[in-house]
VEXDREN-2710 file (C-alpha; in Angstrom, 1 decimal):
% VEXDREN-2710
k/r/px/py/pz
1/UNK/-38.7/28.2/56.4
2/UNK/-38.2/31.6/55.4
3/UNK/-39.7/33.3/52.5
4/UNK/-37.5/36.2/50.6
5/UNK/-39.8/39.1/49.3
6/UNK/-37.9/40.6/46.2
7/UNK/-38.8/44.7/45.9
8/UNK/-38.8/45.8/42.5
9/UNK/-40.7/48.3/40.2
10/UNK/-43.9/46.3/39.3
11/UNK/-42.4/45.8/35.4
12/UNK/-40.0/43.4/37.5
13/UNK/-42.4/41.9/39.3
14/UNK/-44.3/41.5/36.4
15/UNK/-41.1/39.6/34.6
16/UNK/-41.0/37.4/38.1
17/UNK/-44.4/36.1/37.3
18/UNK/-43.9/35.6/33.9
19/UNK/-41.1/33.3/34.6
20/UNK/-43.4/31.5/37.8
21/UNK/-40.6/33.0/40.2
22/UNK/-43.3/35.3/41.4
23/UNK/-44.5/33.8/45.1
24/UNK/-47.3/34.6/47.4
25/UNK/-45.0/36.9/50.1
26/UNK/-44.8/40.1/49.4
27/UNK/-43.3/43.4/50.2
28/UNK/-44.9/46.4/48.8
29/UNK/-44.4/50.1/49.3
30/UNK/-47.5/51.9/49.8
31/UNK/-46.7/55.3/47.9
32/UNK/-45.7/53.3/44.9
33/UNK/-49.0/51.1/45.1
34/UNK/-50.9/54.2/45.9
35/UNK/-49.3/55.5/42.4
36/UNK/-49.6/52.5/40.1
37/UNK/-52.8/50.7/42.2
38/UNK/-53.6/49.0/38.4
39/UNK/-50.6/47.7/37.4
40/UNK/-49.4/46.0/40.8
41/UNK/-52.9/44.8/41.1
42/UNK/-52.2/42.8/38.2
43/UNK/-49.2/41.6/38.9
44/UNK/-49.6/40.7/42.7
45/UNK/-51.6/36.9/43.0
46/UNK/-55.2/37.8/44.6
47/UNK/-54.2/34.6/47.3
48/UNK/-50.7/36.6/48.4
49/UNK/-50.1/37.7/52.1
50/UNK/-48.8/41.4/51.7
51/UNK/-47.0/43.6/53.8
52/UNK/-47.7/47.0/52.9
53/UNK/-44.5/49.3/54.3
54/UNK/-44.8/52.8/54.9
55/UNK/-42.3/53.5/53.0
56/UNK/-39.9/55.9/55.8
57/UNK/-36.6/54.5/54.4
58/UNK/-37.6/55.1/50.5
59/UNK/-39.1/58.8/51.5
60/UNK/-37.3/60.4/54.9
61/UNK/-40.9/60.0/56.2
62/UNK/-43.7/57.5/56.6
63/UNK/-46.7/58.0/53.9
64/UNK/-50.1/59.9/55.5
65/UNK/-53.0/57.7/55.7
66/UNK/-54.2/59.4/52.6
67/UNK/-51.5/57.3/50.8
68/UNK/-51.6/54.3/52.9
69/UNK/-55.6/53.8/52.2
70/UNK/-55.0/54.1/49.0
71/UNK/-52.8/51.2/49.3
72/UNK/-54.9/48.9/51.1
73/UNK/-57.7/49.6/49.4
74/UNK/-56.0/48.2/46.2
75/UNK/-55.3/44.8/48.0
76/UNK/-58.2/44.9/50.9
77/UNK/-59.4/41.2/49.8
78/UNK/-55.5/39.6/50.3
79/UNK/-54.5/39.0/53.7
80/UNK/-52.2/41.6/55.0
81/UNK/-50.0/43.1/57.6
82/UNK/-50.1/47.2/57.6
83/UNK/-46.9/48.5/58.5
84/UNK/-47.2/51.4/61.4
85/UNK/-45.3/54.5/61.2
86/UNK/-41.6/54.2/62.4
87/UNK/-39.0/56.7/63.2
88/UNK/-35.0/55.1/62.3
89/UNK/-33.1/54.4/65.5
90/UNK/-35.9/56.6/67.8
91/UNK/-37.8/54.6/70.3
92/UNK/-40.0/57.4/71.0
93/UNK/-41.1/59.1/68.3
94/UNK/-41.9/55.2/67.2
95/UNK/-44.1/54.8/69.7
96/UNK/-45.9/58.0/69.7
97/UNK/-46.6/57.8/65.5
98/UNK/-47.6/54.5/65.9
99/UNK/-50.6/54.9/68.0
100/UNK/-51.4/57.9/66.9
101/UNK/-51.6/56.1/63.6
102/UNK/-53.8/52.6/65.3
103/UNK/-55.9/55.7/66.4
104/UNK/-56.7/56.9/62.9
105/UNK/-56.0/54.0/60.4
106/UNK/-58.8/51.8/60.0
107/UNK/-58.1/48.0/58.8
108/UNK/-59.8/46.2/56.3
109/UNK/-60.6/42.3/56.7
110/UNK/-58.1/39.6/57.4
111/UNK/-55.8/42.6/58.2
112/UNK/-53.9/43.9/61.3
113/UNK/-50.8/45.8/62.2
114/UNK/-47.2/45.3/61.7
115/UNK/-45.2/47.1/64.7
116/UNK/-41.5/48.6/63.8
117/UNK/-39.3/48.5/67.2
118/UNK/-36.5/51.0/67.2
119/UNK/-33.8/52.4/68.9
120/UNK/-30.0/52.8/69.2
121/UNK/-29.1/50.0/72.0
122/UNK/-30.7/46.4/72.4
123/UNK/-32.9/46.8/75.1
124/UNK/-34.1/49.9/74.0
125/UNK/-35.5/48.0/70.6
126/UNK/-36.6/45.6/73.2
127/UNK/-38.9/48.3/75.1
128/UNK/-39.7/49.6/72.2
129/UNK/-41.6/46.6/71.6
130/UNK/-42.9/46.0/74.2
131/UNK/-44.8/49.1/74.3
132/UNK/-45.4/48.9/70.7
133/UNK/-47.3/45.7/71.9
134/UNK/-49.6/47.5/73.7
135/UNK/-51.2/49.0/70.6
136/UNK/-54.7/47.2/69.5
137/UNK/-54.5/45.7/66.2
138/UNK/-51.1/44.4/66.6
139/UNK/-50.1/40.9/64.9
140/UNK/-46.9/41.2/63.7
141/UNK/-43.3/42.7/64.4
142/UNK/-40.6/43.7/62.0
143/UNK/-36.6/44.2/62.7
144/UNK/-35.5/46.8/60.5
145/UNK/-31.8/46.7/59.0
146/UNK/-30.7/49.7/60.5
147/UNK/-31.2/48.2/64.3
148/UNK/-29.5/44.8/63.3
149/UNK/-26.4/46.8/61.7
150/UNK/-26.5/49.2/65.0
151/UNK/-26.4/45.7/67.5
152/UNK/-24.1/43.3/65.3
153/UNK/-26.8/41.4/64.3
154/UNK/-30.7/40.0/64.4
155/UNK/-30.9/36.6/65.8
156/UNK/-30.7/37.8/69.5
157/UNK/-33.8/40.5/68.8
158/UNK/-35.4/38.1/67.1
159/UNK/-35.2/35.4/70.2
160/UNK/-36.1/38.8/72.5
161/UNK/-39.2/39.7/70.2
162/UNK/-40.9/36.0/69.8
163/UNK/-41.4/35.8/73.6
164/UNK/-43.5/39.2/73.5
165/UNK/-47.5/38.4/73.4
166/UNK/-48.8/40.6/70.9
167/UNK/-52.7/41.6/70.7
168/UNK/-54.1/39.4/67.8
169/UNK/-51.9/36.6/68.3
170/UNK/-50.7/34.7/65.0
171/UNK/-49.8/31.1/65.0
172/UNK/-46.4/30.0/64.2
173/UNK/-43.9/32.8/62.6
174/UNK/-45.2/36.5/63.3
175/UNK/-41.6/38.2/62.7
176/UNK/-40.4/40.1/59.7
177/UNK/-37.0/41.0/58.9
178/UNK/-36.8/44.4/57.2
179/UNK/-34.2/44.6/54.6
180/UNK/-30.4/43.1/54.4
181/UNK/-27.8/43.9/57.2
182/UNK/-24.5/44.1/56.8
183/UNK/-23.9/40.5/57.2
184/UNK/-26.1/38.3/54.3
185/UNK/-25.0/34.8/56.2
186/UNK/-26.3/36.6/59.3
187/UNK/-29.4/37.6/57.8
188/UNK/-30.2/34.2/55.9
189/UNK/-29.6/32.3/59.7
190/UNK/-32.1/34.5/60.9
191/UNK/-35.0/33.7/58.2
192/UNK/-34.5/30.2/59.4
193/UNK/-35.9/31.0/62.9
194/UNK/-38.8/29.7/64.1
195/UNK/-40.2/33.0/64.6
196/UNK/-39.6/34.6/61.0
197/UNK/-41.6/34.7/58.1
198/UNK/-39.1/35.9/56.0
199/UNK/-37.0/39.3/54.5
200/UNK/-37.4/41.4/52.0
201/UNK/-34.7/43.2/50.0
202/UNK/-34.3/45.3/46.7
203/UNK/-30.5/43.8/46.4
204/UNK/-30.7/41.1/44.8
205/UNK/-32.0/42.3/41.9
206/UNK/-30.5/45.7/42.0
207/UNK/-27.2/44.0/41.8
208/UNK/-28.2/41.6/39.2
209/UNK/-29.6/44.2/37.2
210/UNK/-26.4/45.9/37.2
211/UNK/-24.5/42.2/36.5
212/UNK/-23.5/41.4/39.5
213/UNK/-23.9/37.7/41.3
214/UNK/-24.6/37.4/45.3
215/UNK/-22.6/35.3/47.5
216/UNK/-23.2/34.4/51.1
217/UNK/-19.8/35.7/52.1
218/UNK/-21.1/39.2/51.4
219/UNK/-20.1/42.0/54.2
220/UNK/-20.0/45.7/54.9
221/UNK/-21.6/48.0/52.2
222/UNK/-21.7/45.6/49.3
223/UNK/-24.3/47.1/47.5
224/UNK/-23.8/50.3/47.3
225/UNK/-26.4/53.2/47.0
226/UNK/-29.7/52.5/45.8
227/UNK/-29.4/55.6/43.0
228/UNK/-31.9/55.5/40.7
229/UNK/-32.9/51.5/40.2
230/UNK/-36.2/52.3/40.4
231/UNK/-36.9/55.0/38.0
232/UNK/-34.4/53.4/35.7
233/UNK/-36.2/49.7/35.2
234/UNK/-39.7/51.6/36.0
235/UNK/-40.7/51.2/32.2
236/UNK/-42.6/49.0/31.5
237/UNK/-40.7/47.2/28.8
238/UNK/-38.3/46.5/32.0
239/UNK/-36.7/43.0/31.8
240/UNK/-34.2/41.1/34.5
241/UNK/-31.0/40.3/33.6
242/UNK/-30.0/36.2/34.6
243/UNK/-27.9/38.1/37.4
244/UNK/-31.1/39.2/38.9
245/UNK/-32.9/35.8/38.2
246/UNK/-30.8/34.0/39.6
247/UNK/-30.1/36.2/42.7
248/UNK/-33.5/35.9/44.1
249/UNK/-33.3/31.7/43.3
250/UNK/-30.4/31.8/46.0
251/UNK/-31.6/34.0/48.3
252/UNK/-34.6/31.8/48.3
253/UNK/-32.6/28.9/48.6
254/UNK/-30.0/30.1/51.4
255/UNK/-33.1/31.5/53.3
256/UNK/-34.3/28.0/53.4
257/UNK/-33.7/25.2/55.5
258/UNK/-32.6/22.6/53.2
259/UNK/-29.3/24.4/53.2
260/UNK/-26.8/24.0/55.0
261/UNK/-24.7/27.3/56.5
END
């Protein structure tokens, strides 16, 4: 079953917990951990498994290791996956940050790599992979938004990608899907492979925050730029509004099994 990994400034997260809708899968992006190591320590459960993203679609670029050990450091007793650096849509420059990164980066305990395959055509993101695979330290794989949009969907990379043997091989689901596509119903099939772990998305509660409900039937561009929903509910006084409550009940529930689509 597919976990959903809400992305909010930590006074959200906070107000997730405070209402038990806080789980143990997590999303977090390292140059706002880095920044606020404290406060999402306290709000993030010591028993969570965390993804810690390098951040390339929130800043242009992926955070230096300065930043990124920062980040770990905050969380080095949870397990984790540590996102390498990725370049949107290029194969190669992908490749080549990545293990210059595994060559640098050192991993705490119960830690390992999380690979981002890009490129502009299927079997390009394919390749990518596979020589992203090469790379020790390697347990996990992520398909970012901006591939599935570019190919018309994820479930077909996500078939391709499960058959790849990785270095530090993880039993059961090993595949993360970064971010919502185009197509939510497409998106909430694809948490339901065997492969995935889950997604993780800032739109449910964006929208919620500004009053808006999710429904499945969602297409194109339907929610809009990002503009300033994180320095706006960054206070800590920050609440959710029931739109945003209940958005992340139903992507929780649509990425799940026991619906039907």
């Amino acid at each position: 079953m597919g976990k959903y990994a809400p992305v909010a400034p930590y006074p959200l997260l906070k107000d997730l917990a405070s209402r038990q809708a806080l789980e143990r899968y997590h999303l977090l992006l390292a140059h706002e951990v880095a920044a606020h190591p404290y406060e999402y320590n306290s709000v993030i459960p010591g028993d969570s498994f965390i993804i810690m993203d390098n951040s390339v679609v929130e800043l242009g670029a992926p955070v230096s290791w300065d930043i990124m050990s920062r980040a770990i450091r905050t969380f080095e007793a949870c397990q984790m996956a540590v996102v390498l650096p990725d370049v949107m849509l290029d194969s190669a420059q992908t490749v080549a940050m990545s293990r210059q990164a595994a060559n640098i980066w050192m991993l705490p305990p119960n830690s390992c790599y999380m690979a981002v395959p890009q490129g502009r055509t299927f079997d390009e993101v394919v390749n990518c992979a596979r020589a992203l695979a090469g790379i020790p330290g390697v347990g996990y794989l992520a398909v970012p938004k901006c591939v599935g949009d570019l190919v018309g969907g994820r479930s077909q990379l996500v078939e391709a990608l499960s058959n790849i043997q990785l270095p530090i091989p993880i039993p059961g689901a090993h595949i993360h899907l970064l971010g919502f596509t185009d197509n939510l119903e497409d998106d909430m099939r694809c948490c339901r492979m065997d492969a995935v772990m889950g997604i993780d998305s800032a739109v449910p509660i964006r929208m919620g925050m500004a009053g808006h409900y999710m429904h499945l039937e969602m297409k194109g561009d339907y929610a809009g730029r990002r503009g300033t929903f994180w320095q706006d509910y960054s206070a800590p006084t920050s609440r959710l509004t029931r739109q945003a409550l209940q958005n992340v009940h139903m992507i929780r529930t649509w990425a799940s099994r026991t619906y039907g689509l």
